[in-house]
MIKEBA-642419 format. One record per atom (N, C-alpha, C): residue in three letters; atom name; x, y, z. Coordinates in steps of 0.001 Angstrom, whole numbers, padded with zeros to 6 digits. Atoms other than C-alpha are relative to their C-alpha. Layout:
N
ATOM   rest   atom         u         v         w
ATOM    ALA     CA         X         Y         Z
...
***
This chain:
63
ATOM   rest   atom         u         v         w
ATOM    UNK      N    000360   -001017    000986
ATOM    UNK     CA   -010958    021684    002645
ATOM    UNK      C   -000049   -000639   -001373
ATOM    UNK      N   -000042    000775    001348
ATOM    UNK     CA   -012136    020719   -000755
ATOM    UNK      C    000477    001404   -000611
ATOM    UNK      N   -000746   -001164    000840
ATOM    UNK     CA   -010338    022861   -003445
ATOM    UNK      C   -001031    000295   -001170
ATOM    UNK      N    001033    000015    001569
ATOM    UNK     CA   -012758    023960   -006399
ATOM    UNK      C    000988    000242   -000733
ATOM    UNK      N   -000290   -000684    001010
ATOM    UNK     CA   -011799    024788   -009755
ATOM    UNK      C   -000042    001460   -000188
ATOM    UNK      N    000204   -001242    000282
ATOM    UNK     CA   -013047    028096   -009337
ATOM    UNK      C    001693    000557    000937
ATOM    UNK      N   -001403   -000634   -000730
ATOM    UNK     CA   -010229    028873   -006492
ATOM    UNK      C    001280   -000566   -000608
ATOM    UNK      N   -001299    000160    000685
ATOM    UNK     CA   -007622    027172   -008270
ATOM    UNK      C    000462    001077   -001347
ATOM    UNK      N   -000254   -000918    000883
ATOM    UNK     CA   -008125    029408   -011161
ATOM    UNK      C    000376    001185    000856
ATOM    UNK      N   -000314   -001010   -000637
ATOM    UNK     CA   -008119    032412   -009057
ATOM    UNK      C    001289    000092    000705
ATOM    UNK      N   -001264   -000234   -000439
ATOM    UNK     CA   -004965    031646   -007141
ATOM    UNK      C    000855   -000098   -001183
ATOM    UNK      N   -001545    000711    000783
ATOM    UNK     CA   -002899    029712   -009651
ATOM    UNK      C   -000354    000311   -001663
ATOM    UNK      N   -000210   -001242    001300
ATOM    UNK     CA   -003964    032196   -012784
ATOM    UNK      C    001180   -000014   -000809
ATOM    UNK      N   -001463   -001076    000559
ATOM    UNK     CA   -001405    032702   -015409
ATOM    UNK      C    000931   -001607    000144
ATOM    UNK      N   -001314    001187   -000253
ATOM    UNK     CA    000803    029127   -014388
ATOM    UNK      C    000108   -000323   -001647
ATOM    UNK      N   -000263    001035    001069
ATOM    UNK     CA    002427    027430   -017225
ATOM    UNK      C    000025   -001520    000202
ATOM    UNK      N   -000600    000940   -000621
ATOM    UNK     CA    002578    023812   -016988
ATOM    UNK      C    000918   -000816   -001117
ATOM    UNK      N    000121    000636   -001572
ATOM    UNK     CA    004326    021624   -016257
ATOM    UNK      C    000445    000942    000996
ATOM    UNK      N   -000233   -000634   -001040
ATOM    UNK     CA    004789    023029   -013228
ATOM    UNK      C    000199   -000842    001456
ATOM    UNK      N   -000413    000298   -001145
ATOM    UNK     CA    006689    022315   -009774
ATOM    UNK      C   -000976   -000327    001106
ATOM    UNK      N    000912   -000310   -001014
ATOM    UNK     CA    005039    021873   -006384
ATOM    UNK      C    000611    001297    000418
ATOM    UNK      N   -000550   -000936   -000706
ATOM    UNK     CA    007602    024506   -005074
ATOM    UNK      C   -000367    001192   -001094
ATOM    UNK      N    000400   -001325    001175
ATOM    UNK     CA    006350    026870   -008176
ATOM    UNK      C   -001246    000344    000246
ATOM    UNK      N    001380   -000240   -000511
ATOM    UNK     CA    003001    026526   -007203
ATOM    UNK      C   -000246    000482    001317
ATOM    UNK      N   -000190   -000854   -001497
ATOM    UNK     CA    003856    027266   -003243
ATOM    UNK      C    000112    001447   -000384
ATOM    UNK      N   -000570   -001384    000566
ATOM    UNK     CA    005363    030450   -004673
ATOM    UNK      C   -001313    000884   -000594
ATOM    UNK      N    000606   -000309    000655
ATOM    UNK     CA    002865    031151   -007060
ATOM    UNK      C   -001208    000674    000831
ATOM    UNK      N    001154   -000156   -001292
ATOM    UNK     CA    000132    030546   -004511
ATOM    UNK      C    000115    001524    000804
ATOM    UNK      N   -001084   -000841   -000874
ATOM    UNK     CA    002534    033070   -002155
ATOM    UNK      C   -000680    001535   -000824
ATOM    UNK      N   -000098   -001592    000626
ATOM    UNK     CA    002677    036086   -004658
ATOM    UNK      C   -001312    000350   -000654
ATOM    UNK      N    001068   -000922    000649
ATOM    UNK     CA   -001096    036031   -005846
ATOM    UNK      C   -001079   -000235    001591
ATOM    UNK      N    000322   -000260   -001555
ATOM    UNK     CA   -002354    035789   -001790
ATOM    UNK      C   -000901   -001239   -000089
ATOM    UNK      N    001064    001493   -000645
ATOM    UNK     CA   -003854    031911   -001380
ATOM    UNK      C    000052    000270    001200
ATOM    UNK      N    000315    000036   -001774
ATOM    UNK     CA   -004803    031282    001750
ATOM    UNK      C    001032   -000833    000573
ATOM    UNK      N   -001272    001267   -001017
ATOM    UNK     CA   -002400    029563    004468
ATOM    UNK      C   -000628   -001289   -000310
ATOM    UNK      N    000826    001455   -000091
ATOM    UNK     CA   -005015    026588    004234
ATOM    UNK      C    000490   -000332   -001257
ATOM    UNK      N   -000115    000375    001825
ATOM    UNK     CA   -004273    026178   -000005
ATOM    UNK      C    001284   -000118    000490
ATOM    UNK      N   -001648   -000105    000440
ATOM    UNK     CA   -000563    026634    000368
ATOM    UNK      C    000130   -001095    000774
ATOM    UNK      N   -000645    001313   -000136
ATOM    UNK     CA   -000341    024348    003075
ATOM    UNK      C   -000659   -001595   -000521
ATOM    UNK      N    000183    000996    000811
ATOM    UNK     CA   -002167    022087    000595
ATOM    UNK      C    000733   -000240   -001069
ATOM    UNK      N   -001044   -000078    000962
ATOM    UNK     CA    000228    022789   -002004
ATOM    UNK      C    001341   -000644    000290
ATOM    UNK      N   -001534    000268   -000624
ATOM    UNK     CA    003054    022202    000233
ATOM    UNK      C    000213   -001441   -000005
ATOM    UNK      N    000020    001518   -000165
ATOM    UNK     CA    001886    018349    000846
ATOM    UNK      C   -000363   -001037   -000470
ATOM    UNK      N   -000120    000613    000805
ATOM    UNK     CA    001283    017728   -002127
ATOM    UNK      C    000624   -001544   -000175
ATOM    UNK      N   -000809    001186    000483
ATOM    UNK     CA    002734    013963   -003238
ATOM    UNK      C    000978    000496   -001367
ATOM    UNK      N   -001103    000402    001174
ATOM    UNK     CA    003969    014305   -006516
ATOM    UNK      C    000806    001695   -000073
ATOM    UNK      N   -001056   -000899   -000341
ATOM    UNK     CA    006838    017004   -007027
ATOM    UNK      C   -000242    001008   -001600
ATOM    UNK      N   -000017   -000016    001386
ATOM    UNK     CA    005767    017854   -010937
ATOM    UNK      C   -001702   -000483   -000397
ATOM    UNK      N    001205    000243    000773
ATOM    UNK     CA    002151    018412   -012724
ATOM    UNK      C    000024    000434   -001336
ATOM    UNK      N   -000426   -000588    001691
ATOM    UNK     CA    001687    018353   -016359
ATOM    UNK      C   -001620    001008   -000234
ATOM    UNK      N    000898   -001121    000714
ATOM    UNK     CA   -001703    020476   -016462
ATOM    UNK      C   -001268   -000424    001391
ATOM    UNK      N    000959   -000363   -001028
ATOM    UNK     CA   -004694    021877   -014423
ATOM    UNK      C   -000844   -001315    000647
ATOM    UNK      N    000171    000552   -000608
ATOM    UNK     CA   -005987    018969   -013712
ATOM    UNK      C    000120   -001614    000441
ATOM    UNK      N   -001124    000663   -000663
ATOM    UNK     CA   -003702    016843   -012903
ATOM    UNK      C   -000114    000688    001606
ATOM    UNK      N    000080   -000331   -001530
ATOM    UNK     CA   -003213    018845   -010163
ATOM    UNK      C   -001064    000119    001122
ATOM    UNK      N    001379   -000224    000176
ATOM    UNK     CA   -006875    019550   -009386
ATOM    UNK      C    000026   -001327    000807
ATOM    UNK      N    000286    001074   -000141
ATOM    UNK     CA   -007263    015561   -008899
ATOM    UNK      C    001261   -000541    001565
ATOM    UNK      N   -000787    000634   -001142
ATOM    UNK     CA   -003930    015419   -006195
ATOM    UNK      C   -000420    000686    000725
ATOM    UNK      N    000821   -000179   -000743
ATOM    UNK     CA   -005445    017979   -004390
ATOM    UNK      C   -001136    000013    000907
ATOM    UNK      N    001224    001011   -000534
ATOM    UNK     CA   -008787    016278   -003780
ATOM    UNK      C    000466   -000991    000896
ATOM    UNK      N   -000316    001741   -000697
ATOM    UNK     CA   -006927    013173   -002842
ATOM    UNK      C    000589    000666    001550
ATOM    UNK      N    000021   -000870   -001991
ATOM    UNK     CA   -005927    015790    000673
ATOM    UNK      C   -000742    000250    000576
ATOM    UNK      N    001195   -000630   -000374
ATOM    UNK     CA   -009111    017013    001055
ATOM    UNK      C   -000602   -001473    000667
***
């Protein structure tokens, strides 16, 4: 699954960063990602992102 920008906005709306991986599981959780995103969230590498795309770019690297 490639992740767009567009669905990252739509799930992960509203985050502050930096932000956790386990804040973003959550996050993901309470605005309804899909099982497929979360368990991209979940296996993440790094534990800590400092801004949208940052994260954006570790995501790809799963896809």
């Amino acid at each position: 699954m490639t992740v767009t920008g567009v669905q990252l906005q739509e799930y992960l709306a509203g985050l502050d960063y930096p932000v956790s991986r386990e804040d973003l599981v959550r996050w993901g959780q309470e605005n309804g990602a899909s099982t497929e995103l979360l368990q991209m969230l979940r296996a993440l590498p790094a534990e800590q992102f400092d801004d949208p795309a940052e994260l954006h770019e570790a995501l790809n690297t799963l896809a």
